[in-house]
N, C-alpha and C positions, 0 to 999 in steps of 0.2 A: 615509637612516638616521635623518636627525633626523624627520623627517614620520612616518616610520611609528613611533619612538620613543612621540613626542609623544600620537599617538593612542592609545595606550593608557590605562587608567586611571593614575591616577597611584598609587596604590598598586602594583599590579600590576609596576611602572617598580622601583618603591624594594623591595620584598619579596614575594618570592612561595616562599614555602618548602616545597619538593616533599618533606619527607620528616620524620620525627621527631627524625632526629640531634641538632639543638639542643635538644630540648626542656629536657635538664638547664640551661641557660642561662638559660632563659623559666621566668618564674613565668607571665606572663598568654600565653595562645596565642594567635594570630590568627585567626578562625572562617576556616575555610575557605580559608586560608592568604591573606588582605587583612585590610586595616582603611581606615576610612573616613581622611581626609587627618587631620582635628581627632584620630581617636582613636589614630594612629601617636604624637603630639609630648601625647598628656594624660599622659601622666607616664612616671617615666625607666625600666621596663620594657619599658610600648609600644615607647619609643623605641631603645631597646636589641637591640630583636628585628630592624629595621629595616636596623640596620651589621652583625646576624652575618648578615641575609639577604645583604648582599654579599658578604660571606664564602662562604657557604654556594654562589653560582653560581659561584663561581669552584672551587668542588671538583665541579663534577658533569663527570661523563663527558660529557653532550649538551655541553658549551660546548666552543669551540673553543679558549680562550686558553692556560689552564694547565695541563692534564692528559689524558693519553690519546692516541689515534692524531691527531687534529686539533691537537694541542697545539703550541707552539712548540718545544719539546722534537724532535720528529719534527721536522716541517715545518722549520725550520731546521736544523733538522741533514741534513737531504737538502739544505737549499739548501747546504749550509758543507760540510767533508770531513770528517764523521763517519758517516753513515748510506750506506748503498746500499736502494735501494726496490724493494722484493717485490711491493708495492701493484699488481693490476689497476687500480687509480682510476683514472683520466684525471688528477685535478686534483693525485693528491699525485705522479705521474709529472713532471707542470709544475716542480716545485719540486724534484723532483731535476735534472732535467736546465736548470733556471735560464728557464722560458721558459713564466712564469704567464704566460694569460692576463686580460685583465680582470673577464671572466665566471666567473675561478673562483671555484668555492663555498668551498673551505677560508679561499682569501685571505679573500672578503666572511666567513666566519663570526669572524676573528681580528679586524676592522676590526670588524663590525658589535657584538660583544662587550667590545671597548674600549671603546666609545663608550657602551652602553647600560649599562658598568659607571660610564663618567662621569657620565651622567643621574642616576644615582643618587643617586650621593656629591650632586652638583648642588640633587637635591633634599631630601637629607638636610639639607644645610647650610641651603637655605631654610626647610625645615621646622624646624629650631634656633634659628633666627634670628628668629623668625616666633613661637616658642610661650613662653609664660610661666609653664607648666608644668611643666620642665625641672628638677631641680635644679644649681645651680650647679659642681657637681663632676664630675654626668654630662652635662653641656653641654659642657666642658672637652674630657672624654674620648671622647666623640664627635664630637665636632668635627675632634679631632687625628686621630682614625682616619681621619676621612670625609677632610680634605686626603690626606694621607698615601697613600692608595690613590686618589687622583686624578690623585697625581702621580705613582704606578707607574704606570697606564695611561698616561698621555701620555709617560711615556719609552719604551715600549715603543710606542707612536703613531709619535714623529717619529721613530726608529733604524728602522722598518722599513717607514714612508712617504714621507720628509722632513717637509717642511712641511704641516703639517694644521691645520684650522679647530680655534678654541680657544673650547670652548663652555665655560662658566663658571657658565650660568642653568639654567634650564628654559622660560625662555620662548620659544614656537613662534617669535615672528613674530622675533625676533633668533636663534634656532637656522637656521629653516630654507634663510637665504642667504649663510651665514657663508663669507666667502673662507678660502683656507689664509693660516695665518701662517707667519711665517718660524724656522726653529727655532729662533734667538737667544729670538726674541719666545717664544714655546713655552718654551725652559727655564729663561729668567727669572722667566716665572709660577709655573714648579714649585718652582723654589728658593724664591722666598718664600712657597709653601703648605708645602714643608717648614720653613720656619725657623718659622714660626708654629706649625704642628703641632708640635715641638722646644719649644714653648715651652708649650703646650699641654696634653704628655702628662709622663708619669711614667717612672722606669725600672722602674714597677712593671706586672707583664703582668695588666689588668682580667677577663683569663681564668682567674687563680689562679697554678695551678703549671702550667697548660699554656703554651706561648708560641703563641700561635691568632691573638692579637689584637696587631695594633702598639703598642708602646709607645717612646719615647722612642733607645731603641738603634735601632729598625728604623728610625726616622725620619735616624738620622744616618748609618744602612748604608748606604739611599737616595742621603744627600746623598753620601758620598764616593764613591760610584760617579759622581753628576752631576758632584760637581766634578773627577774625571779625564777622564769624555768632553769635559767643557767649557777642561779643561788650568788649571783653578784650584788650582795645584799644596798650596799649603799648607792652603787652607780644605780640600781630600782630607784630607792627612795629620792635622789637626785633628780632620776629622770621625771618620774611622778608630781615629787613636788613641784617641776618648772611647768607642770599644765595647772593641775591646785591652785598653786597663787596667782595665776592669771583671770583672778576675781570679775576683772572689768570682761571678760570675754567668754568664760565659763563656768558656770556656777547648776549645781545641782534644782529641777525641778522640784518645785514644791507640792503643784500637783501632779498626780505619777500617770493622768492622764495626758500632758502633754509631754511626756519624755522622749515618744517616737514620731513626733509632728515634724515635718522638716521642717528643718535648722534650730531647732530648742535650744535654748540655753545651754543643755548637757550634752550635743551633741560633739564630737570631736573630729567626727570624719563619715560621711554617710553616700548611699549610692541615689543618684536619682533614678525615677522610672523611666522606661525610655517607650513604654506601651500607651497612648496617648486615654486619662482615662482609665490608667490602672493604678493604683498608687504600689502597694506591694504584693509580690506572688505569695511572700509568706503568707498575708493575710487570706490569699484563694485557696493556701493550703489549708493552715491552720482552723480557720473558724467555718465551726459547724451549724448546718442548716436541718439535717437531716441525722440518720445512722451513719458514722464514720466510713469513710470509703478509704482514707489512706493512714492517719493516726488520730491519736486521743491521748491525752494523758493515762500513764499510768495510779491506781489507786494509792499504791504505796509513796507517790510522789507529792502528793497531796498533803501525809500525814503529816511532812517535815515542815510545814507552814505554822508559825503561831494564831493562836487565835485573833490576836487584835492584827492581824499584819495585814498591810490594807492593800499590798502585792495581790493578795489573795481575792483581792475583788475588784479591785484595779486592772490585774493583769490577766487574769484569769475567768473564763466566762465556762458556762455550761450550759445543753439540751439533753431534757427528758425524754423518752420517747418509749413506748410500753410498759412505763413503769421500770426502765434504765437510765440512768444520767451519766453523761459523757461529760466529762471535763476536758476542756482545750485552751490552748495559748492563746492570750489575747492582747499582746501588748501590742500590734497591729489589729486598727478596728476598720479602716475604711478598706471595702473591695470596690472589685471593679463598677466602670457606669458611674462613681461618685467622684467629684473634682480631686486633683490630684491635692491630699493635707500630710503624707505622710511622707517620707524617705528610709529606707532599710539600711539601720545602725551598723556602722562597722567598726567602729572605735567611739565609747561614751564616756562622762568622767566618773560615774560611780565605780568602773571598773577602776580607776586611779586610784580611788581611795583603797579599794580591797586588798591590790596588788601593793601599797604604802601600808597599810596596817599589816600585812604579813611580811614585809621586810622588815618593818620593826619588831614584830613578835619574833624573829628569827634573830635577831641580833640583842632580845632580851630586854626590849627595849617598852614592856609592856602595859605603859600609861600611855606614851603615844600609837601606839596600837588602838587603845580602848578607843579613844578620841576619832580615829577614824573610822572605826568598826561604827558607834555609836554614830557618828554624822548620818549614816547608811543605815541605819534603822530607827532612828528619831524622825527623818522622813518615811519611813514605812508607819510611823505611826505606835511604834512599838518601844518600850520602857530602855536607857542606857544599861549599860552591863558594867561590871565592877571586877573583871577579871585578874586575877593577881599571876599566875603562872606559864610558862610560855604554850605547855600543850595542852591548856584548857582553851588558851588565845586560840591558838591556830585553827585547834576543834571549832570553835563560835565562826571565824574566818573563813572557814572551809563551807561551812553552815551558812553563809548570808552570800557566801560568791553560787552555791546551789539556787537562794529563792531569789536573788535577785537578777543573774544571767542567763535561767534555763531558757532553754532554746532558744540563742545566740550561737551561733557560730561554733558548735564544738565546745565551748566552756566545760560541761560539764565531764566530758568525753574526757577532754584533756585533762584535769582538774584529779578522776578517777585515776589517772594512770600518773602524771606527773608527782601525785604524794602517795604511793604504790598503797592506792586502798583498790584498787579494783578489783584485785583477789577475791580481798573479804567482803567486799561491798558485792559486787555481780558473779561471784564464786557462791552468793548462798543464795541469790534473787535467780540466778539462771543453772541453776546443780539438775540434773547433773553435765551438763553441756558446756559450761565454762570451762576454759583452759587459760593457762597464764599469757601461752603466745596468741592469742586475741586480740591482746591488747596494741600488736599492730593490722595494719589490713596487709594482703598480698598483694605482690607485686604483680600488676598484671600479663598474664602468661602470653598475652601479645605484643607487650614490650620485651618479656626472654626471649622470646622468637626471634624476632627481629636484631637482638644484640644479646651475642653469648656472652660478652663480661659481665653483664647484670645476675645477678644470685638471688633465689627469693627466701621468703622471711623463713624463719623455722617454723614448723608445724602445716606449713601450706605444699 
């Protein structure tokens, strides 16, 4: 991955803008969608065009990471108990049934797209670092973006690799033999590109009134998510509560139909489309017109929804068709041909309260726990809980981050293995196929190729 990165131009690496979407963002355009390295960092336009080009990959249908049938969205969710797979593919077959192999192309296109969205940032930051043509405010602000999204890729690296090389430069000859580090080592460097980035940015969004671009909340959304996986119980709630109270600027939808409109109230960080006329791919994936061609809900995922819970008809739509009904994701409703109303969620603030009510159920703290658990399903429409002990808490916790995040980003995926129920959870849903090392993917066998210091996972 790093050899064939490297060889590219380096422009090419940092921005290559396939389409006009951004252009209202750009005063200066790139000819030809490059700039030579000197004219990316000669002043803070250039340089500007640079961070929404990573933006800008990360919304396209070709990439594999965040959006569409290749997305982690899918692909985890056929690994985890939300999807059943329609898909003839061979490779997204693999990841329903738990038994990628190394060769597959989906895995490499997720690995290889994290990585080359690291390059990026990598070279962004060299390139900021490096130019004196910068103004000191958009040096600031681009900086913190570029950490900020370096360090969403590499969380999204070690949860669904473990241990992975931690490339940090752009230089070839220290990229291309880099051993895996150990996730410790991994999330310690992320934490403090987010606290720097936190110190960096502003709570104001450099997108305007859209939230497109990280600012200061996205950077602490991040961290309270790191510090629950990592069990940093209060530095979570800390982080958490500094989005929470930011009442005037983020506050929970009321209707659950406007949660994924862009820029909602609950939104905390979102991608725009960059397909003129498409609002999101998820939506092309997910909602069904016909018999499934790529997923559907699974039956079993259904049961876990209470009856009054209004997720369940909010977010969730169904087609009959021979006397079969498919259930599918619906919390994206507009497809293509319809103006653009929607943006593809990457950070929201229900997810703050969940990951604050399981900090505090972890530290025993479980009246403030109920309070936020209950915020999150008093808007679902459904009755407070009066939970008294911590692993009844976590049980209901665990239970409302399933109906309220499924198919986001991996949530559930992660969610399975970070409180080690995936055994028992997809050890009796997928028997006898399950095995405990599943629950990473392989490393792709043309990344060992290429670099004999890399090792791959056990079992693969």
């Amino acid at each position: 991955m790093f050899r064939r990165i490297v060889h590219f131009a380096f422009v090419i690496s940092l921005i290559f803008l396939t389409n006009t979407s951004c252009k209202k963002f750009l005063s200066v355009r790139p000819p030809n969608g490059q700039l030579t390295t000197s004219a990316i960092f000669a002043n803070d336009s250039t340089a500007t065009a640079a961070i929404l080009g990573i933006y800008e990959g990360l919304s396209s249908e070709s990439e594999a990471f965040p959006s569409g049938r290749k997305s982690l969205s899918v692909l985890c969710g056929l690994s985890a108990d939300e999807l059943d797979n329609y898909s003839g593919i061979p490779d997204a077959k693999q990841f329903y049934f738990n038994d990628i192999s190394p060769d597959n192309g989906l895995n490499s296109g997720i690995w290889d797209q994290l990585y080359e969205s690291i390059y990026r940032c990598n070279s962004l930051l060299d390139g900021l670092s490096a130019s004196s043509k910068i103004t000191f405010q958009v040096r600031q602000q681009l900086s913190g973006e570029a950490l900020f999204l370096r360090a969403y890729f590499y969380f999204y690296l070690i949860n669904l690799y473990g241990s992975v090389p931690l490339s940090t430069t752009t230089t070839y000859q220290e990229n291309d033999k880099l051993q895996r580090s150990p996730i410790k080592t991994v999330y310690n460097y992320i934490k403090n590109d987010l606290i720097t980035a936190r110190q960096l940015l502003t709570e104001e969004y450099a997108s305007g009134r859209e939230r497109i671009r990280a600012n200061r909340s996205a950077v602490n959304a991040l961290l309270a998510r790191i510090y629950l996986y990592t069990h940093n119980w209060e530095q979570c709630i800390t982080s958490a509560t500094a989005i929470i109270g930011r009442k005037n600027q983020y506050q929970l939808c009321g209707n659950l139909t406007d949660v994924f409109l862009k820029n909602s109230s609950e939104a905390i960080l979102q991608l725009q489309p960059t397909v003129p006329r498409y609002n999101t791919f998820d939506a092309e994936v997910f909602i069904l017109n016909s018999i499934p061609t790529v997923v559907a809900f699974r039956p079993e995922f259904l049961s876990v929804f209470e009856t009054a819970d209004k997720r369940m008809t909010s977010w969730i739509s169904s087609i009959s068709i021979d006397n079969t009904t498919f259930y599918f994701p619906y919390k994206y409703k507009a497809k293509s041909g319809e103006s653009i109303k929607e943006y593809l969620m990457m950070l929201r603030l229900s997810e703050q309260y969940l990951i604050r009510a399981e900090a505090y159920a972890q530290l025993g703290r479980v009246d403030n726990a109920n309070t936020d658990i209950n915020t999150i399903r008093e808007r679902a429409g459904l009755s407070p809980l009066s939970l008294t002990s911590i692993d009844s808490t976590l049980q209901a916790i665990y239970k409302e981050r399933q109906v309220e995040l499924f198919t986001e980003w991996a949530h559930r995926w992660l969610d399975l293995k970070r409180t080690c129920r995936a055994d028992y959870t997809l050890g009796f849903l997928k028997s006898p196929g399950w095995r405990s090392e599943d629950t990473l993917y392989p490393i792709p066998r043309s990344e060992i190729t290429l670099n004999p210091n890399l090792t791959q996972n056990a079992g693969y």
